[in-house]
C-alpha positions as CSV (number, residue, x, y, z in Angstrom):
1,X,132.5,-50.3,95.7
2,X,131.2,-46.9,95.8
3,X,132.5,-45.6,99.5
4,X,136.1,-47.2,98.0
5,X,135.8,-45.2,95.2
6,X,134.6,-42.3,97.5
7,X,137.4,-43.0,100.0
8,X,140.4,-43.0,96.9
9,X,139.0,-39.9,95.5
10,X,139.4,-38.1,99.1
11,X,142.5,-39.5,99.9
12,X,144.9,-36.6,98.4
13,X,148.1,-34.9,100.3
14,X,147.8,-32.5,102.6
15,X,146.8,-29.5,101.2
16,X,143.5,-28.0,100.7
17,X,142.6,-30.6,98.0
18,X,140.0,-32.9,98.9
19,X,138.1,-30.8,101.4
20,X,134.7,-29.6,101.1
21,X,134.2,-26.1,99.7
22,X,131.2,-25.0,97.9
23,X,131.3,-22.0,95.1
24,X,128.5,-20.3,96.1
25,X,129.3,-17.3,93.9
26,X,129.3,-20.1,90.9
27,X,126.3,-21.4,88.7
28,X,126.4,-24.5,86.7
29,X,124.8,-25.3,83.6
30,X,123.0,-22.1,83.6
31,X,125.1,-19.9,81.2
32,X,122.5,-20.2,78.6
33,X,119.1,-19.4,81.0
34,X,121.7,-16.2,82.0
35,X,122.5,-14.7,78.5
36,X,118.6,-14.9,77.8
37,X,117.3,-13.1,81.2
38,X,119.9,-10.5,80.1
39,X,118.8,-10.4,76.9
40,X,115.5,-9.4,78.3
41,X,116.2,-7.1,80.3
42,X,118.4,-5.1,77.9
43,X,114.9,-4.8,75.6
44,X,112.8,-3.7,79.0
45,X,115.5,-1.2,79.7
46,X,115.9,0.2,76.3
47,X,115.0,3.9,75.9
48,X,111.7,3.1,74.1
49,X,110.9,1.1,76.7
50,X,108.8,-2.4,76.8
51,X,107.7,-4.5,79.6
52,X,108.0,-8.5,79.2
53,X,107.6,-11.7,81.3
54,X,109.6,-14.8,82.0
55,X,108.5,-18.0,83.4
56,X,110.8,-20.2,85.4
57,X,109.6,-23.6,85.8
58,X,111.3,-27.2,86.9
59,X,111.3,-29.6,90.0
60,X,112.2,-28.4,93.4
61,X,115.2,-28.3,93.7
62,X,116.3,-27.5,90.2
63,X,118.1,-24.5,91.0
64,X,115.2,-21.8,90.2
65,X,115.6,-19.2,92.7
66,X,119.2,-19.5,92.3
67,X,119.2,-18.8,88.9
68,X,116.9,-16.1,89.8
69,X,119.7,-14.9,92.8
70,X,122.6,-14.8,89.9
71,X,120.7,-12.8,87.8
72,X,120.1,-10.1,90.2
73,X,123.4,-10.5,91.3
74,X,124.6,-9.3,87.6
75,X,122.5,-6.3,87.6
76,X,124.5,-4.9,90.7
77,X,126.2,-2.4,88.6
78,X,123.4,-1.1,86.7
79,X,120.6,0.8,87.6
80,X,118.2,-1.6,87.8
81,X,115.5,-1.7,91.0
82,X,115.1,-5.6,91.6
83,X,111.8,-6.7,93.7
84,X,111.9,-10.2,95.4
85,X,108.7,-12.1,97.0
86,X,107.9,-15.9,97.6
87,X,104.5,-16.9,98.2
88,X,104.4,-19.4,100.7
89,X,102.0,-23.2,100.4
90,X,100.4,-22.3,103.7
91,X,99.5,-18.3,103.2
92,X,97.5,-18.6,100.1
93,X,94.0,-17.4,102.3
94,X,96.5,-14.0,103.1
95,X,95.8,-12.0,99.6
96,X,98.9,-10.7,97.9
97,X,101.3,-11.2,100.7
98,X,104.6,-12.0,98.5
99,X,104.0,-8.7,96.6
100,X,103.3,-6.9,99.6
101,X,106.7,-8.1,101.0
102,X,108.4,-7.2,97.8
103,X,106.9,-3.6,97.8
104,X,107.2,-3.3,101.3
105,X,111.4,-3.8,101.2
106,X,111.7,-1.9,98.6
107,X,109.8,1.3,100.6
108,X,112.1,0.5,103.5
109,X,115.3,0.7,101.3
110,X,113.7,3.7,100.1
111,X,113.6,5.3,103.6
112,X,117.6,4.3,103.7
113,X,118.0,6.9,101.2
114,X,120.1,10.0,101.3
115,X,117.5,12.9,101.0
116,X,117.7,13.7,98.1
117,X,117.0,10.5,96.5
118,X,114.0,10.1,99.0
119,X,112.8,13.8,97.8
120,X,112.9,12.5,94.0
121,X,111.1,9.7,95.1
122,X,108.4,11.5,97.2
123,X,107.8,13.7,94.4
124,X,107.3,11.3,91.8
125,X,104.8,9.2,94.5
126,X,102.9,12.6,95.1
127,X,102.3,13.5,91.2
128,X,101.0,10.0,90.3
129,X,99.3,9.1,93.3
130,X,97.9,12.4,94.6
131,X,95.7,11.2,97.8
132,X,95.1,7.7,95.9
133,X,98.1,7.0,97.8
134,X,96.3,5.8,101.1
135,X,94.7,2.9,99.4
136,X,97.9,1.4,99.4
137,X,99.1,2.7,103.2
138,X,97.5,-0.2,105.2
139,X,98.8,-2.7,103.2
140,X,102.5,-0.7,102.9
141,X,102.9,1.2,106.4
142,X,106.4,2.0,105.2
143,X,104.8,3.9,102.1
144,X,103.4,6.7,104.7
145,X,107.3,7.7,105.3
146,X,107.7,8.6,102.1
147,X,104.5,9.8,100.7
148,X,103.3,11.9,103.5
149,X,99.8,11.8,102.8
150,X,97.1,11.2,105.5
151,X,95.7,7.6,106.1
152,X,91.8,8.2,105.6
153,X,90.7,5.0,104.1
154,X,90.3,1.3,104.4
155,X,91.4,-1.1,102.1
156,X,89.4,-3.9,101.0
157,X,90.1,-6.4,98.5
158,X,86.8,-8.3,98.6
159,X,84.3,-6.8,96.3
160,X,85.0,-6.5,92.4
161,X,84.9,-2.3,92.8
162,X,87.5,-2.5,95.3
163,X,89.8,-4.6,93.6
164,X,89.5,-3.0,90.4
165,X,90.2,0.3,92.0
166,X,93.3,-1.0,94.1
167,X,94.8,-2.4,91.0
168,X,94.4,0.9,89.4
169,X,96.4,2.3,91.7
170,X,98.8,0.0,92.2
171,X,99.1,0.4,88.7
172,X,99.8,4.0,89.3
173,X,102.3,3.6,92.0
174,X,104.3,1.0,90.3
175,X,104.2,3.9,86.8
176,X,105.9,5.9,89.5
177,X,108.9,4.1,90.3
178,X,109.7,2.8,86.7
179,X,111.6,4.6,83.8
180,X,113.7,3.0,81.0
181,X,116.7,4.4,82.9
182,X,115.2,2.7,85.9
183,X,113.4,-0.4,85.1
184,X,111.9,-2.3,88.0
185,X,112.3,-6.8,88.0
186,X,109.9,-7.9,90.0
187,X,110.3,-11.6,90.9
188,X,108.1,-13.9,92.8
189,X,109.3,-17.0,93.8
190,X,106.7,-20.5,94.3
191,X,104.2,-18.7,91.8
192,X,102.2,-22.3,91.6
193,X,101.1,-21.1,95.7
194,X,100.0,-17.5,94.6
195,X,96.4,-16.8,95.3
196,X,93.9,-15.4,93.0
197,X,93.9,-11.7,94.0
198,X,98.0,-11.7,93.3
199,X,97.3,-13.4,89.8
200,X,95.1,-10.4,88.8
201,X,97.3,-8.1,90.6
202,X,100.5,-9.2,88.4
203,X,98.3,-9.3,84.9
204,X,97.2,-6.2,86.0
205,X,100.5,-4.5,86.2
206,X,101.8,-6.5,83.1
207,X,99.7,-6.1,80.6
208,X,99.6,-1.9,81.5
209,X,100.3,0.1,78.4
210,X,101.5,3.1,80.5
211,X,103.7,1.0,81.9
212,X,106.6,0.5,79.8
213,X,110.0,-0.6,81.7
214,X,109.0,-3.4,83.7
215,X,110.3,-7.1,83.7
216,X,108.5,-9.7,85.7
217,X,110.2,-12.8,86.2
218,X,108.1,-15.8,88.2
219,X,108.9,-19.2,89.1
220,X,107.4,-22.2,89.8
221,X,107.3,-25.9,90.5
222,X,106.2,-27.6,87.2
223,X,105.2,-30.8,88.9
224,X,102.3,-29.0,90.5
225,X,100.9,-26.9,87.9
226,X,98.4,-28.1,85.0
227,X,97.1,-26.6,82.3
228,X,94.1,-25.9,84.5
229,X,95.8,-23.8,86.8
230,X,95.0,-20.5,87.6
231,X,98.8,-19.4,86.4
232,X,98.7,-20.8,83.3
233,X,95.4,-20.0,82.7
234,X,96.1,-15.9,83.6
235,X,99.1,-16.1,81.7
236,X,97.5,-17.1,78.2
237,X,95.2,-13.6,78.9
238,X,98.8,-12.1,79.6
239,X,100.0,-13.3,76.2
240,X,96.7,-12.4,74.5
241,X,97.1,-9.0,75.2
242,X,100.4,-8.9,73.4
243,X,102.9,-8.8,76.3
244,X,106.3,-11.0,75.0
245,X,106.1,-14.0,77.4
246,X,109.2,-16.2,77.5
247,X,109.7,-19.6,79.4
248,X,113.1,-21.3,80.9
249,X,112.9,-24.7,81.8
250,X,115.5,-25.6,84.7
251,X,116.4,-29.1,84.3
252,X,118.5,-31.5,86.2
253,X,122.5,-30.8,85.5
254,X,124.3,-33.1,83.0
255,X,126.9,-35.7,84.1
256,X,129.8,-32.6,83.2
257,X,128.5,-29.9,85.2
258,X,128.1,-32.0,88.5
259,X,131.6,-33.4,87.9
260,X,132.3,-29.6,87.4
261,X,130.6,-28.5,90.7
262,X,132.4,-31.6,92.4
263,X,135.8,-30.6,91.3
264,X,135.0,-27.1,92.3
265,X,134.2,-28.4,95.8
266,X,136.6,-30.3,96.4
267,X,139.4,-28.7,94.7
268,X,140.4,-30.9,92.7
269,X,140.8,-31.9,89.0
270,X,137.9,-32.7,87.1
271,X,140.0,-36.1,86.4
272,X,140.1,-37.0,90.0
273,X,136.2,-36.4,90.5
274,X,134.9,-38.4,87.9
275,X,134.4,-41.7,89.3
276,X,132.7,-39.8,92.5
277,X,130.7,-37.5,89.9
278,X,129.4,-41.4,88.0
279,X,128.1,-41.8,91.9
280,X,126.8,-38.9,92.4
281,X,124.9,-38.6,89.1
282,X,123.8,-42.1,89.1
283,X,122.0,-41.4,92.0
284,X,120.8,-37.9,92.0
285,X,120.4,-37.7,88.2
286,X,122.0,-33.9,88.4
287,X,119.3,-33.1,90.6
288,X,121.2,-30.0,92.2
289,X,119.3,-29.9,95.7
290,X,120.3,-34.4,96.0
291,X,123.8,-33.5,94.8
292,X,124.5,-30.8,97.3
């Protein structure tokens, strides 16, 4: 019964109804997830300034990182700076790599620069960092181009004076990017992989008070996070310390917006595609990942 009902839907005239084409530009269900990261960011980018948090959790699958992709997509014409990492399950024993990656981009689009911009940008490393800079060199080689500062130390993330210092200036280096006419979203994607050292790292640059234009938006798999884990429990310091801490749970998509994304897809009318979409949903459950 259900390839019949799959084989009337399909069979249309010859025109483009009826063949597969996916609206990537499109997100369903997500309208109200949208308005609220906006609404975020227009208090983080307000001239007072503030720096908040949002937590994205739901199964994989759910459409996190796209909702994630959208958002940044709607910030193209302002003058926003936006940061992307992912940790990854099997590079937790590699210390802060989705931060370094997101850093590390954002150096080399920096180098892209005209020269003026990279001038404005060398000056405002230089008067924050001063020779602190080459703490951060090893782990962002790209950061040498634009700093200019000599390489003359090590970094090591082992001992508790060490890490305290590095996030220190981190801390500075991120102060000198960041103004309420430039605020930074940082977002790190698979947060419930992050290792220890990039927990502390991202309270760290949080919860500074200096710090007053930045939005960090994480995401992570809710399946796989307790209320013992090291996210949650860094991110109850996070809130303790004041910082604004909001959370968007991506579910599954209703019965309407699959029948919505299949009509898209197909090209059709949403009258067409609702005995497909009662297949579709009855065995996906709106799951977006099963019903792509």
């Amino acid at each position: 019964l259900d390839l019949y009902i799959l084989q009337k839907t399909l069979k249309t005239d010859e025109k483009n109804e009826g063949r597969l084409k996916l609206q990537t530009n499109k997100l369903y269900g997500r309208d109200q997830h949208l308005c609220m990261l906006r609404t975020i960011y227009a208090r983080v980018s307000h001239l007072e300034g503030t720096s908040e948090a949002v937590l994205i959790s739901g199964y994989s699958g759910a459409g996190k990182s796209a909702l994630a992709k959208h958002f940044r997509q709607s910030l193209s014409t302002n003058n926003a700076t936006f940061l992307w990492g992912k940790f990854e399950q099997f590079q937790q024993t590699e210390p802060l790599s989705a931060i370094i990656a997101a850093f590390t981009d954002f150096c080399e689009d920096m180098i892209t620069k005209d020269r003026e911009i990279l001038r404005e940008m060398r000056v405002a490393f230089q008067k924050v960092l001063h020779s602190s800079g080459a703490v951060l060199e090893n782990l962002i080689p790209s950061l040498r181009e634009i700093v200019e500062t000599p390489l003359n130390e090590d970094v090591k993330v082992g001992c508790v004076e060490a890490q305290n210092r590095f996030k220190f200036v981190f801390r500075l280096f991120v102060r000198s990017i960041v103004t309420a006419a430039k605020p930074i979203v940082l977002y790190l994607d698979d947060l419930q992989w992050a290792d220890p050292a990039s927990l502390e790292l991202i309270s760290s640059l949080i919860t500074d008070s200096e710090n007053k234009s930045l939005l960090f938006i994480g995401s992570y798999r809710e399946d796989e996070v307790n209320s013992d884990h090291p996210l949650n429990l860094q991110f109850r310091h996070i809130k303790a310390s004041g910082v604004p801490v909001s959370n968007i749970i991506v579910d599954n998509l209703s019965r309407a917006h699959v029948n919505e994304l299949i009509s898209d897809s197909l090209g059709m009318s949403s009258n067409l595609t609702q005995p497909l979409t009662d297949i579709v949903y009855r065995k996906t459950c709106g799951n977006v990942l099963f019903v792509l």
